[in-house]
Backbone of each chain as ProteinMPNN parsed JSONL, in Angstrom:
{"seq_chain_A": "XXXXXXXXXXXXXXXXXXXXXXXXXXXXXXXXXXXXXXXXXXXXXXXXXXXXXXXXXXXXXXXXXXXXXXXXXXXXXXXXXXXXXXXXXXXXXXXXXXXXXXXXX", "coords_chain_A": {"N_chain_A": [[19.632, 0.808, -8.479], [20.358, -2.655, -9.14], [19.887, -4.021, -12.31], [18.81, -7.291, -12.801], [18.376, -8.11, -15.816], [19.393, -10.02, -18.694], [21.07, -11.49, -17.346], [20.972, -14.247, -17.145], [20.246, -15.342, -14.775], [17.467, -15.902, -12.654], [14.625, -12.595, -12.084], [15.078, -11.109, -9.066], [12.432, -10.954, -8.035], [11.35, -13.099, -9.346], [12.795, -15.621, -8.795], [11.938, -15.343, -5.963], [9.378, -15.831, -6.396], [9.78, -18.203, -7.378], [9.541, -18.615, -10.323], [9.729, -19.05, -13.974], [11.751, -16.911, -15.293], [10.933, -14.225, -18.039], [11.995, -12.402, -20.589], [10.977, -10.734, -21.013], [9.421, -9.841, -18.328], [8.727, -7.5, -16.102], [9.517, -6.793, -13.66], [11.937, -7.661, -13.395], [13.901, -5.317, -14.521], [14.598, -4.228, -11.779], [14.855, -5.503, -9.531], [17.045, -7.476, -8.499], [18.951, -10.899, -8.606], [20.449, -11.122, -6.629], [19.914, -9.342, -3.669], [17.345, -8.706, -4.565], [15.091, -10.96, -4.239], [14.613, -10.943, -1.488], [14.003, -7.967, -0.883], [11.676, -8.273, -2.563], [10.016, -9.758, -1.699], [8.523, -8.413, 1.03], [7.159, -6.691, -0.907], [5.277, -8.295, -2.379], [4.089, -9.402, -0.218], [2.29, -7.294, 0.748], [1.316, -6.139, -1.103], [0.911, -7.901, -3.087], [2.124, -9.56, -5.721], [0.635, -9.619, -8.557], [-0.929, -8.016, -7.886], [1.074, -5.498, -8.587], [2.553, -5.893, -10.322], [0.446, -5.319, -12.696], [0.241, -2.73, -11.813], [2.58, -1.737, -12.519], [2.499, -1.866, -15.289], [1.166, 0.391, -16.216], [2.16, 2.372, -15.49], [4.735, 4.844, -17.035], [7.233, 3.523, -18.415], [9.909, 5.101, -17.602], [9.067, 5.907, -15.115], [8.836, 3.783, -14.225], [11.005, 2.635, -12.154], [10.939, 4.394, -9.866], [8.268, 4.231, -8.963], [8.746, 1.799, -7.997], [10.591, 2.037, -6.128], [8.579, 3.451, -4.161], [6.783, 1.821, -3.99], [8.252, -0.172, -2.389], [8.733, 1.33, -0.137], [6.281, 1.575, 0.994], [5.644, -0.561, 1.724], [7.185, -2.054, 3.235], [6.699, -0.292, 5.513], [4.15, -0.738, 6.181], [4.421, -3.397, 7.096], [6.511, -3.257, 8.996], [4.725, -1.573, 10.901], [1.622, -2.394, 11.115], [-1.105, -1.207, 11.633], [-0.854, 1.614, 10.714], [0.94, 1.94, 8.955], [2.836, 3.6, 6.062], [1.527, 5.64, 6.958], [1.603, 6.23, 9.539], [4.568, 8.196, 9.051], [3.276, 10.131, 7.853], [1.356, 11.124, 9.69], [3.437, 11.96, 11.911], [5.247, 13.871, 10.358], [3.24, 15.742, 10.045], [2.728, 16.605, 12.27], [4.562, 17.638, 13.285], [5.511, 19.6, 11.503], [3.255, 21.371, 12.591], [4.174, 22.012, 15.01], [6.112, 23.615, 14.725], [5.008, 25.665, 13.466], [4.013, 26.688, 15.865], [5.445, 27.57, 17.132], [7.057, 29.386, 15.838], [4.533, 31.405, 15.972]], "CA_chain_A": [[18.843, -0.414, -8.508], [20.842, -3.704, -10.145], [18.804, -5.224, -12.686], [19.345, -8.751, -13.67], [17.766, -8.187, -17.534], [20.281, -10.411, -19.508], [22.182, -11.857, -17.02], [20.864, -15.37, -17.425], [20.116, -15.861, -13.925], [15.934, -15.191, -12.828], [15.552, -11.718, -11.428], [14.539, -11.024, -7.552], [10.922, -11.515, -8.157], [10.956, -14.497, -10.026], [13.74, -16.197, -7.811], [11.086, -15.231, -4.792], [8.14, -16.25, -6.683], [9.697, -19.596, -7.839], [9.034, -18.811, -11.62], [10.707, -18.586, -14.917], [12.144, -15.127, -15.905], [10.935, -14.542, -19.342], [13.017, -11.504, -21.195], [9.966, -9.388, -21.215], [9.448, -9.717, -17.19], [8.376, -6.194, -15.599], [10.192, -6.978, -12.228], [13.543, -7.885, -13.738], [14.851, -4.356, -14.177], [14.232, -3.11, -10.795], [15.108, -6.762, -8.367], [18.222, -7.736, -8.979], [18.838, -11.594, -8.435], [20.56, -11.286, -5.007], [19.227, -8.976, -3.045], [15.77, -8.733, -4.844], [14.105, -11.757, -3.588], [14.214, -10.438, -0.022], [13.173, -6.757, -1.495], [10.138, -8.49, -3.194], [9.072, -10.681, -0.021], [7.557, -7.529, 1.646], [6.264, -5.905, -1.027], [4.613, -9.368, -2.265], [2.903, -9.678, 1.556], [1.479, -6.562, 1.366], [0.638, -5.625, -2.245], [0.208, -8.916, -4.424], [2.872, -9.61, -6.933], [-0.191, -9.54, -9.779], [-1.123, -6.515, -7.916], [2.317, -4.809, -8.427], [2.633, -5.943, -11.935], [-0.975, -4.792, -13.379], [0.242, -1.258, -11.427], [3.777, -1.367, -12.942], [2.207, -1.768, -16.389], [0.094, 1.493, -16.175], [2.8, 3.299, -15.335], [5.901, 4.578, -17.581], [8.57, 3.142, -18.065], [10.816, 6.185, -16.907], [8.632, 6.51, -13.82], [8.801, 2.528, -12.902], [12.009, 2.679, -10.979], [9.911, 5.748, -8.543], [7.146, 3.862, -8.496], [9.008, 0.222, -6.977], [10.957, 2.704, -4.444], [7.776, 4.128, -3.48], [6.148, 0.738, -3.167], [9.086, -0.825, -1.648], [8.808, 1.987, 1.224], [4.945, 1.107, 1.558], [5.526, -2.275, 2.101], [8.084, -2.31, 4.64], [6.121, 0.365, 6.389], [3.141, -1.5, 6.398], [5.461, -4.732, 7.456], [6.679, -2.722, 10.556], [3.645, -0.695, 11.591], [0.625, -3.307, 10.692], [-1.738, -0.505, 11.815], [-0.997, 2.407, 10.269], [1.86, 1.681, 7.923], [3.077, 5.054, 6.302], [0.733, 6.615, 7.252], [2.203, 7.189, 10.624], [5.068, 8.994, 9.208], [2.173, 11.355, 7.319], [1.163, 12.064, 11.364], [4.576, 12.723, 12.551], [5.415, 15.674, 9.881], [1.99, 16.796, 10.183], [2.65, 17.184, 14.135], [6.078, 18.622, 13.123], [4.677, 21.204, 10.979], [2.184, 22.213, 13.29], [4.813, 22.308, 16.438], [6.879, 24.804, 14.315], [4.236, 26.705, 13.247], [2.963, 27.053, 17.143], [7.067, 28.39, 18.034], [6.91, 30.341, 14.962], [3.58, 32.404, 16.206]], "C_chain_A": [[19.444, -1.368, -9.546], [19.852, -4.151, -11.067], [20.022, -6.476, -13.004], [19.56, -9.416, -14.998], [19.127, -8.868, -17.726], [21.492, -11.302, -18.825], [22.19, -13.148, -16.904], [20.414, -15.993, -15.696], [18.207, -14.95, -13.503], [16.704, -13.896, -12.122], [14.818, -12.152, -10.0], [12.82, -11.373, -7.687], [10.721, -12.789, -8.263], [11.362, -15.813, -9.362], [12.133, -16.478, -6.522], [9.895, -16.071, -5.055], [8.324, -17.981, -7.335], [9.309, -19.605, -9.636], [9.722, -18.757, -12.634], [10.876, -17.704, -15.301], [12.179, -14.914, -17.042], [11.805, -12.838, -19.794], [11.683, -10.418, -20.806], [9.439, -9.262, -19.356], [9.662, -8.331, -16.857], [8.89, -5.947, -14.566], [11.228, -6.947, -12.425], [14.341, -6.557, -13.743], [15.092, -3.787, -12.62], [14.386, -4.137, -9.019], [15.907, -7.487, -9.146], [18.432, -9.706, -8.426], [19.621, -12.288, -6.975], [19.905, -10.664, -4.001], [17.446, -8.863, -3.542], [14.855, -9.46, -4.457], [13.743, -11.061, -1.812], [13.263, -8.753, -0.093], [11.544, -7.366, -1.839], [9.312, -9.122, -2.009], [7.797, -9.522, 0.243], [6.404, -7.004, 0.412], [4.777, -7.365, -2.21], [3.609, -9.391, -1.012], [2.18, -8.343, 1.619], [0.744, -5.854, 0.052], [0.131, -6.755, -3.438], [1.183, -8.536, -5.336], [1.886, -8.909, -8.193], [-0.636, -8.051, -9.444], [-0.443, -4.995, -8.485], [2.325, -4.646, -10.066], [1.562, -5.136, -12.717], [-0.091, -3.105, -13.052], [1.178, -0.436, -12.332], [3.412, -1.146, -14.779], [1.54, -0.989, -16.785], [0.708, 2.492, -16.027], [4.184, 3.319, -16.26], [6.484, 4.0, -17.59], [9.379, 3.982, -17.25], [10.587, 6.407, -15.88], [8.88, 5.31, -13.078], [9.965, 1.988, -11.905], [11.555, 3.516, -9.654], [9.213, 4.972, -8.096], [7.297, 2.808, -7.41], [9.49, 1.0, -6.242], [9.969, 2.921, -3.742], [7.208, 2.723, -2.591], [6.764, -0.16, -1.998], [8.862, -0.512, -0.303], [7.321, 2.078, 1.526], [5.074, -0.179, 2.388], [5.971, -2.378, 3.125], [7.324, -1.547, 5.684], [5.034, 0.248, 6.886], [3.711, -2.646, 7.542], [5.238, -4.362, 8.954], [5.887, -2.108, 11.429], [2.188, -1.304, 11.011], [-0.655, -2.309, 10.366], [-2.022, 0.753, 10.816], [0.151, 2.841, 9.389], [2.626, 3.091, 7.792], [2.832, 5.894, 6.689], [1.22, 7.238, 8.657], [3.361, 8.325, 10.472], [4.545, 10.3, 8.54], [2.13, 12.074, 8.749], [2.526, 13.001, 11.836], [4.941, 13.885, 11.7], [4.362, 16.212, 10.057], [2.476, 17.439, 11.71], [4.002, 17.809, 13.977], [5.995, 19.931, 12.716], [4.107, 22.16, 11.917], [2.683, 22.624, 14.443], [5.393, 23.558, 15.94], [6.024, 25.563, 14.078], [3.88, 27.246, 14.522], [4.053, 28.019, 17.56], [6.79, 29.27, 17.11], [5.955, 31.563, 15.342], [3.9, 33.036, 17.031]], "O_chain_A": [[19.211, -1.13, -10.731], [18.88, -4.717, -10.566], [21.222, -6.585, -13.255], [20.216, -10.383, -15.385], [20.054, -8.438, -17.039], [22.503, -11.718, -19.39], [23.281, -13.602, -16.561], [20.297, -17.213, -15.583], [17.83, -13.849, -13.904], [17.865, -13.691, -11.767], [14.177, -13.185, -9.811], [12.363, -12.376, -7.14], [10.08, -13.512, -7.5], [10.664, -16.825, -9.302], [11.514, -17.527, -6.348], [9.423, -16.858, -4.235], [7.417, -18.751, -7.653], [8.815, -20.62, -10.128], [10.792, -18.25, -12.296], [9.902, -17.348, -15.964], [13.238, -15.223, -17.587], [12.167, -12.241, -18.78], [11.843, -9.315, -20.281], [8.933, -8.147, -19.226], [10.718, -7.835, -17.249], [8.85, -4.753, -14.271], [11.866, -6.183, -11.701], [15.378, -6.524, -13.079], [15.861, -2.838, -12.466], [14.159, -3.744, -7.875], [15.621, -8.029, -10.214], [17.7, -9.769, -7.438], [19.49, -13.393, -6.448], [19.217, -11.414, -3.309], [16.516, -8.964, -2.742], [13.752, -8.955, -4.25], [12.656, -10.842, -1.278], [12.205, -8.486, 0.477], [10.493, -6.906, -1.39], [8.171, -8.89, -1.611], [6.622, -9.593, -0.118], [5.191, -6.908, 0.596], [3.633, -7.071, -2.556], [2.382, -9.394, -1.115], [1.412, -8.217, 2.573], [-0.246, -5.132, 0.172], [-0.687, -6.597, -4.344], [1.223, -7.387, -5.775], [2.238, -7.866, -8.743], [-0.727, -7.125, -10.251], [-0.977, -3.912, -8.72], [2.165, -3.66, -10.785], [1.993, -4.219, -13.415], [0.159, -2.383, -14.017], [1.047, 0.702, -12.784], [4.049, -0.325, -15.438], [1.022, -1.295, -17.858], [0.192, 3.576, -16.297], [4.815, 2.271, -16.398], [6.609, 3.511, -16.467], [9.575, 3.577, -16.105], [11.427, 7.033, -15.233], [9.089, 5.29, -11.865], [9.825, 1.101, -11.063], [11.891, 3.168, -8.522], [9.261, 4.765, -6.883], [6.613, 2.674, -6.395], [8.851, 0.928, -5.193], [10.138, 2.675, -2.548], [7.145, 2.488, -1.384], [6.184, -0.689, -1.05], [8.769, -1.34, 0.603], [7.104, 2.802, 2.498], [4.617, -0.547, 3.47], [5.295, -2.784, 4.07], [7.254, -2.089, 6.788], [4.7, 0.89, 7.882], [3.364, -2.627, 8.723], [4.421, -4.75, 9.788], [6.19, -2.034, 12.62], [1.581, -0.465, 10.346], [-1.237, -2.363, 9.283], [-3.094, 0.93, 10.237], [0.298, 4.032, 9.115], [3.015, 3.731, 8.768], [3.518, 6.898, 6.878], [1.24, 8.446, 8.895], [3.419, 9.242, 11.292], [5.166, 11.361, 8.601], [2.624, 13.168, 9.022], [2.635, 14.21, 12.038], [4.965, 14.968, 12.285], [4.455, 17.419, 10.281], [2.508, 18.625, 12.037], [4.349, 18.601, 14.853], [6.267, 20.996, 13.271], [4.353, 23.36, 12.04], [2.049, 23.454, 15.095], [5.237, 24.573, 16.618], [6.289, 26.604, 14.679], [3.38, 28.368, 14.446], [3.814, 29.055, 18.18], [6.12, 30.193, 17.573], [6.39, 32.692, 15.113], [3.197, 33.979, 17.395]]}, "seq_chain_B": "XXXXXXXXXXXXXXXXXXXXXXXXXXXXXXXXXXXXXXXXXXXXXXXXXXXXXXXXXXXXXXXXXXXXXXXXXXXXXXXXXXXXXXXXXXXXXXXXXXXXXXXXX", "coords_chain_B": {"N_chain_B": [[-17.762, 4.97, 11.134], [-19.661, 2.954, 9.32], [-21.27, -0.35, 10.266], [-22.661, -3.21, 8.832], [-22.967, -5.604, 10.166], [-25.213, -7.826, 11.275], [-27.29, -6.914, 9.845], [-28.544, -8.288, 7.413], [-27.867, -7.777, 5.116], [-25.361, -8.366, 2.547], [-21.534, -7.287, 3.572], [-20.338, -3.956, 2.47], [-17.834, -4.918, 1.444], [-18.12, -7.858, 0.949], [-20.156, -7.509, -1.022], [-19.192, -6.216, -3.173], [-17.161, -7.781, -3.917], [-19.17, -10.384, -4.802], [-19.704, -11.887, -3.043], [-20.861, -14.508, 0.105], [-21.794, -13.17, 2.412], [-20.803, -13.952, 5.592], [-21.358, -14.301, 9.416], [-18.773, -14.04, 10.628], [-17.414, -12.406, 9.262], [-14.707, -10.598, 8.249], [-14.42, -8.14, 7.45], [-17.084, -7.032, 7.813], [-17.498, -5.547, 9.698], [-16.574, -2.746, 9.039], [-17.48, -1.861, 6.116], [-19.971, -1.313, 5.206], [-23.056, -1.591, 3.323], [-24.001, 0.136, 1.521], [-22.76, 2.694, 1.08], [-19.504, 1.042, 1.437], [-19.219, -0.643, -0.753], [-17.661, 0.764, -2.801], [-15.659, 1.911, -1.588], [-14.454, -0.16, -0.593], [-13.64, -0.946, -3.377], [-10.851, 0.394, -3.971], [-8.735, -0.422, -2.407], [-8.878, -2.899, -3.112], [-8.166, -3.192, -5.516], [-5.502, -2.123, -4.946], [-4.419, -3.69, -3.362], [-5.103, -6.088, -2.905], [-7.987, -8.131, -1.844], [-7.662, -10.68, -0.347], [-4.769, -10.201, 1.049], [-5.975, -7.78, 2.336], [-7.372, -8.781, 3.977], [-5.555, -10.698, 5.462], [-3.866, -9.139, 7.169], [-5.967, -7.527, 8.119], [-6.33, -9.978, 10.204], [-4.299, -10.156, 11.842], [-4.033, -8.01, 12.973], [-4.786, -6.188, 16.385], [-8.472, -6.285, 17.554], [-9.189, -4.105, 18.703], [-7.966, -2.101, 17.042], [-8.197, -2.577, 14.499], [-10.319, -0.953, 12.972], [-8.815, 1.837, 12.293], [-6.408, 0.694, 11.464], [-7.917, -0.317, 9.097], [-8.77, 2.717, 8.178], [-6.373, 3.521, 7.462], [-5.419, 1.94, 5.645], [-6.871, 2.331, 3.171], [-7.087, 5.066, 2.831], [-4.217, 4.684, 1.514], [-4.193, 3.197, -0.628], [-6.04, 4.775, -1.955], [-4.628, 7.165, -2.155], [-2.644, 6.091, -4.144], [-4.112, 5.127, -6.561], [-4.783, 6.853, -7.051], [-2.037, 8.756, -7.564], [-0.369, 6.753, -9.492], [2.796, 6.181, -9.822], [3.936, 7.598, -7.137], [2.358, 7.52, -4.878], [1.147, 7.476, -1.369], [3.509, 8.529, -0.948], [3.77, 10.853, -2.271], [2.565, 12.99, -0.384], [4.217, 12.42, 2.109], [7.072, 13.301, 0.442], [6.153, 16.357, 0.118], [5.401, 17.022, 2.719], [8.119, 16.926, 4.065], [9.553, 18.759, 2.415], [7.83, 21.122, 3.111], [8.423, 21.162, 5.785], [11.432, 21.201, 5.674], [11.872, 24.005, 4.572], [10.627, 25.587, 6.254], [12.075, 25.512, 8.474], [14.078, 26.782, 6.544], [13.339, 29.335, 6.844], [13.125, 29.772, 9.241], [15.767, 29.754, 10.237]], "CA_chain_B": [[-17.792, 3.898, 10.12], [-21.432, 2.428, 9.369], [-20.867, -2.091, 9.986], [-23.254, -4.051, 8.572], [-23.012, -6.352, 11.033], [-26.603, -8.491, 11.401], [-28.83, -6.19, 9.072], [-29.23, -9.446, 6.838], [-27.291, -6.889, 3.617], [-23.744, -8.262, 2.448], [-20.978, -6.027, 3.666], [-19.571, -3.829, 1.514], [-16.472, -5.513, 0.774], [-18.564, -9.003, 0.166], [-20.797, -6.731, -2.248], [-18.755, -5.802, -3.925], [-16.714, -9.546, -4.147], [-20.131, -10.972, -4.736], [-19.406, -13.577, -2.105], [-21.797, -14.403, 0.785], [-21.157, -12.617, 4.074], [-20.994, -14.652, 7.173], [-21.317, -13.068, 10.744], [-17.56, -13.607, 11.627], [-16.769, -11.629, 7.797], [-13.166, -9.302, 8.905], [-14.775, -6.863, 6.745], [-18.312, -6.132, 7.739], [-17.611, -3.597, 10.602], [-15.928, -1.607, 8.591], [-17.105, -1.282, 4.948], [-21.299, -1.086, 5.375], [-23.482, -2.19, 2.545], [-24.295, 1.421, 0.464], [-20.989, 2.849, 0.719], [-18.993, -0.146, 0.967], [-18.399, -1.62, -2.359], [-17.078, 1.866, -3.522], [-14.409, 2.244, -0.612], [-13.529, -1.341, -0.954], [-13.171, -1.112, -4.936], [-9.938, 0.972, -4.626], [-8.626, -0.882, -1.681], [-9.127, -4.514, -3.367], [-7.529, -2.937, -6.861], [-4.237, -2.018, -4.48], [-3.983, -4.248, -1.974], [-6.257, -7.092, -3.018], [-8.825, -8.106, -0.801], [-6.885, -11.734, 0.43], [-3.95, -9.601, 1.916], [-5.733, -7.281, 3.694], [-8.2, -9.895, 4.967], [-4.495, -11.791, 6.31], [-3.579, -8.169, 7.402], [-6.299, -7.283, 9.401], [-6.414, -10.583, 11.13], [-3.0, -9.728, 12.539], [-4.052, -6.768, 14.256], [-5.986, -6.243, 17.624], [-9.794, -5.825, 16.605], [-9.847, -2.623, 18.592], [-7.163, -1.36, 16.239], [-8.923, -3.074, 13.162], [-10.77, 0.289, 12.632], [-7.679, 2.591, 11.978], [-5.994, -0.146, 10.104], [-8.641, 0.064, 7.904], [-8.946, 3.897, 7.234], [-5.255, 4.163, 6.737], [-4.95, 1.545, 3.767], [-8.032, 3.044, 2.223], [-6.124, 6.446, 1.866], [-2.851, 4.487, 0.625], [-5.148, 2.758, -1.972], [-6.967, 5.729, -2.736], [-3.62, 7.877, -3.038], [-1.946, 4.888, -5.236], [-4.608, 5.444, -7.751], [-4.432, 8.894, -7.696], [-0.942, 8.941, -8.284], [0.216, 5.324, -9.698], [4.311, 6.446, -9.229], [4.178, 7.993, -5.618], [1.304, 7.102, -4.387], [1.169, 8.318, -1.238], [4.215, 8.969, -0.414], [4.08, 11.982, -2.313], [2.226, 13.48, 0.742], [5.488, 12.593, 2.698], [7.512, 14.427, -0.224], [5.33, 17.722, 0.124], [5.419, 17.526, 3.667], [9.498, 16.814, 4.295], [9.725, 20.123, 2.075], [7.21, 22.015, 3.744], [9.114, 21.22, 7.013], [12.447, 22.158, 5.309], [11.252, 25.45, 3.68], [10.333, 26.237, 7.668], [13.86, 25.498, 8.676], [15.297, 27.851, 6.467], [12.689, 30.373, 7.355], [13.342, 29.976, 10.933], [16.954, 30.009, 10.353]], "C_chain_B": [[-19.046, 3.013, 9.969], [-20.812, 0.674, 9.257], [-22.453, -2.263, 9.541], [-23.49, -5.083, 8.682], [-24.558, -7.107, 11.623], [-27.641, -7.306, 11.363], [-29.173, -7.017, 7.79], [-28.435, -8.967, 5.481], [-25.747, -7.968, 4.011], [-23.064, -7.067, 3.346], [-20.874, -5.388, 2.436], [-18.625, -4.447, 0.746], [-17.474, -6.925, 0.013], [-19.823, -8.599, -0.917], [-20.658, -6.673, -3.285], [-17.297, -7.142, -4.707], [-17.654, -10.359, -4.945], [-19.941, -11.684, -4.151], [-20.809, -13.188, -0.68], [-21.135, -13.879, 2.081], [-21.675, -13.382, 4.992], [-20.64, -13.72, 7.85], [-19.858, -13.419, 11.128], [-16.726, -12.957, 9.935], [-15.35, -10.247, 8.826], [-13.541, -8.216, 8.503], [-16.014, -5.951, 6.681], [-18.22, -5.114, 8.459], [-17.125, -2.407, 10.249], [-16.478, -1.207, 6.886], [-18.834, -2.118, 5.108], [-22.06, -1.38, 3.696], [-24.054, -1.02, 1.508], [-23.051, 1.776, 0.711], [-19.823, 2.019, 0.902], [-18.289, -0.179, 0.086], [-17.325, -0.518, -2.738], [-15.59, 2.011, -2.603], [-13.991, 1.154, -0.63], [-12.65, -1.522, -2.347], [-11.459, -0.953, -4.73], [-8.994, -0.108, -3.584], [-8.25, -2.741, -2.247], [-8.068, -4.571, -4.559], [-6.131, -3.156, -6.382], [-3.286, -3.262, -4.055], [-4.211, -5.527, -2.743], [-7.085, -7.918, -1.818], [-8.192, -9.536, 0.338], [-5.761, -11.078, 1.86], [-4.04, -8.76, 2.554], [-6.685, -7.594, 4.562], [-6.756, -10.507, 6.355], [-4.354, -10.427, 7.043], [-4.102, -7.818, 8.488], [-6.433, -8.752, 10.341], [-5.196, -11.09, 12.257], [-2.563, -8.61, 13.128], [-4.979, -7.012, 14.975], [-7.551, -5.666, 16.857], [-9.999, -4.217, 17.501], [-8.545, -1.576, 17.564], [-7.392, -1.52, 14.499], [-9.673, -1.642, 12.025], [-9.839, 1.142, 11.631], [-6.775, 2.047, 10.993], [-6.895, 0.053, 8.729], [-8.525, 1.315, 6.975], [-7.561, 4.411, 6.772], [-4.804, 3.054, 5.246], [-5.664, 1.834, 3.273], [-7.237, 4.435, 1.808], [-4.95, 6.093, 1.253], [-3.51, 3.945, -0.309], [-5.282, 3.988, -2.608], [-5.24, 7.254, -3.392], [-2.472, 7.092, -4.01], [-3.258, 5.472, -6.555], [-4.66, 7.041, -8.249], [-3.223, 9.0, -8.727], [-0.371, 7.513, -8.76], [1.693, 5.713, -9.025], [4.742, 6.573, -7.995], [3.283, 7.724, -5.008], [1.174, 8.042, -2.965], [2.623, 9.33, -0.209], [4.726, 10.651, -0.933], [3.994, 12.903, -2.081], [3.687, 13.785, 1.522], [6.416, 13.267, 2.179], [7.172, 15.806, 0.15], [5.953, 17.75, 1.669], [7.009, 17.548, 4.585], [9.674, 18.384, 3.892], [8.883, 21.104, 2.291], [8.36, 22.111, 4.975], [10.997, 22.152, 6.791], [12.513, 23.233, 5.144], [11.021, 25.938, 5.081], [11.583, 26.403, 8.621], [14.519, 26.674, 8.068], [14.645, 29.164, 6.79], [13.174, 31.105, 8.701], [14.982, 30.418, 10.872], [17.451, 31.442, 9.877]], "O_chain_B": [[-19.208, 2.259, 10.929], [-20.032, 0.377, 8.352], [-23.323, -1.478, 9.917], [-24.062, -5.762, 7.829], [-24.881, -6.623, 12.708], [-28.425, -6.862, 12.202], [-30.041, -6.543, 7.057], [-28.347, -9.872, 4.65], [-25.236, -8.248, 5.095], [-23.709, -6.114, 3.781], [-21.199, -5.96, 1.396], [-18.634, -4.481, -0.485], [-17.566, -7.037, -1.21], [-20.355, -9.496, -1.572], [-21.41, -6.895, -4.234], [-16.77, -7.133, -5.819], [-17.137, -11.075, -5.802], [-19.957, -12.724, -4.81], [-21.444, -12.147, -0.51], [-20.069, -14.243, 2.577], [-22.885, -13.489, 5.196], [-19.998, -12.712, 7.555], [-19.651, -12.976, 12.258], [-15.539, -13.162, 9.682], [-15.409, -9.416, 9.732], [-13.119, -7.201, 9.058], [-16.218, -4.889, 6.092], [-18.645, -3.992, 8.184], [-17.17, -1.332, 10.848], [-15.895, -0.253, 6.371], [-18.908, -3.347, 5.122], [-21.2, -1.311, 2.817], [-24.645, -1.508, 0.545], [-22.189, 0.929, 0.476], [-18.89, 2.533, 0.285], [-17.099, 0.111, -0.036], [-16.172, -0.882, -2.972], [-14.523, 2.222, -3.178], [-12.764, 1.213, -0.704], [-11.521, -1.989, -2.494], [-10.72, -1.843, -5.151], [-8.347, -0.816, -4.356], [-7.467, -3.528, -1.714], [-7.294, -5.511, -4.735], [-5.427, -4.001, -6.933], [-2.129, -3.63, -4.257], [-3.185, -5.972, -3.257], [-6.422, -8.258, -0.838], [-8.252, -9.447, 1.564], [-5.831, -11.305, 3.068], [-3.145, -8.398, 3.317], [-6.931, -7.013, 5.62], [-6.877, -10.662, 7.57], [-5.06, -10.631, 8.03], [-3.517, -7.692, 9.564], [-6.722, -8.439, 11.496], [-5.173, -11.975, 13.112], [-1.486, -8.229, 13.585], [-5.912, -7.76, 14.684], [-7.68, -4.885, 15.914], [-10.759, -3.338, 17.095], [-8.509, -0.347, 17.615], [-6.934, -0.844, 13.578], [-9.565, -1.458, 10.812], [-10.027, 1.167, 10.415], [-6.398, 2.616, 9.969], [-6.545, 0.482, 7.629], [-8.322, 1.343, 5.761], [-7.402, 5.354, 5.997], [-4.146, 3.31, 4.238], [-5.252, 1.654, 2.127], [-6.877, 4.747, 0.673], [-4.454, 6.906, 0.473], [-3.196, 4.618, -1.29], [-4.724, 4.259, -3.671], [-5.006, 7.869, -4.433], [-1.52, 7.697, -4.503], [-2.915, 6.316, -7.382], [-4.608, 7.839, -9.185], [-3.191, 9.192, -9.943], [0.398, 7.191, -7.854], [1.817, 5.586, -7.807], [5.702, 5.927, -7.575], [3.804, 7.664, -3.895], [1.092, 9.256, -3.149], [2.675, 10.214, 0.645], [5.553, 11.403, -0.417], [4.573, 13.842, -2.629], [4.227, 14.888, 1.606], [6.965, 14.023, 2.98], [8.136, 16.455, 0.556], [6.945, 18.453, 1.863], [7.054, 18.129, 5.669], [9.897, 19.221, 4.767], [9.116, 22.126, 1.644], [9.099, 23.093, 5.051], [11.527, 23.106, 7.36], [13.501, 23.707, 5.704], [11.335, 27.128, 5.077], [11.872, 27.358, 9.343], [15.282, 27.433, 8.666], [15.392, 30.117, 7.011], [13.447, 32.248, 9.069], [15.345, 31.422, 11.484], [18.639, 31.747, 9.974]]}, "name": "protein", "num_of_chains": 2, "seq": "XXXXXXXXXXXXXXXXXXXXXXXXXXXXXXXXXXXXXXXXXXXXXXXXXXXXXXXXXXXXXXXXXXXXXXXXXXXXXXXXXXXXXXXXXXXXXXXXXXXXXXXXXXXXXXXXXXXXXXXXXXXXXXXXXXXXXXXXXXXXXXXXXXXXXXXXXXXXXXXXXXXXXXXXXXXXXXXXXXXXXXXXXXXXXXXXXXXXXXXXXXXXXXXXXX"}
C-alpha cells in the first residue's frame, strides 16, 4: 500500500474528497495520491469518509492497513452486489463447506 | 421483520434519528418501532443512515428486505471486530474449506 505521507502532493482521500492534506491525515498512509482517489470512491459510497475515519481512529495503528483492506473489499463488494454485498461470498463457502462435508459422509 | 408501516409509532430507524416518519420512510418496513432503534444504532454507526437510505433506493423493493439483513450483520460484525469486520468470517471459512482439502487429499 503506497502512502503519500511527505510527498507534498494530497493523499488519495483528500485528492477524492477535494480537501487539504494536513500531515496528521489518517487516510494518507494507506491511499496513495494516484491510485487512491479511485480506491476511496467506493469505499466513500458505501461507508462515509467521516464514517471510515472515526473507525480508523479506534483502531491501531499496526492493524489500520487490515482494517482499509478489509473495508476496501466491503465496499467494492457492496458496489458490485447492492443486495447482499459480502455477504454473498459468506453463502458460497458456507454451501462449499457443506457440499464437501455431504461427499465426505 | 416487524414494519411499522401505518401504526402511527416512528420507525425504528426514524426513532432512533429522532426525525418524523412519513408513510413513503425506506426504512419503516424493515426496522419496527421496539426493536428498531437498537438494530439501526449499529447500522447508522457503520454505514450511516444517508448511504444506506441512497443504497436501498437502488435496489428492487422486493429485494429491500435481504439488503437490509445483510448490512445489519456487516455493521454488527464491524463493531465486533473494528480490523476485519466481517470478513473475518470469510477468513475462518476459506481455512475451514482448505483444512478439508487437505483432509480429503
Amino acid at each position: 500500500m503506497a502512502a503519500s505521507v511527505g510527498t507534498g502532493s494530497p493523499c488519495g482521500a483528500c485528492k477524492f474528497l477535494r480537501r487539504k492534506c494536513t500531515p496528521d491525515c489518517i487516510f494518507a498512509p494507506y491511499f496513495c495520491s494516484e491510485q487512491g482517489p479511485a480506491r476511496f470512491a467506493s469505499i466513500h459510497k458505501v461507508f462515509g469518509a467521516s464514517n471510515v475515519s472515526k473507525l480508523l481512529h479506534h483502531v491501531a495503528v499496526a492493524d489500520r492497513c487490515e482494517a482499509v483492506v478489509s473495508i476496501a473489499y466491503e465496499a467494492q463488494a457492496r458496489i458490485k452486489d447492492p443486495v447482499l454485498g459480502c455477504v454473498a461470498h459468506i453463502f458460497a463457502l458456507q454451501q462449499q463447506v457443506q457440499t464437501m462435508r455431504v461427499i465426505k459422509s
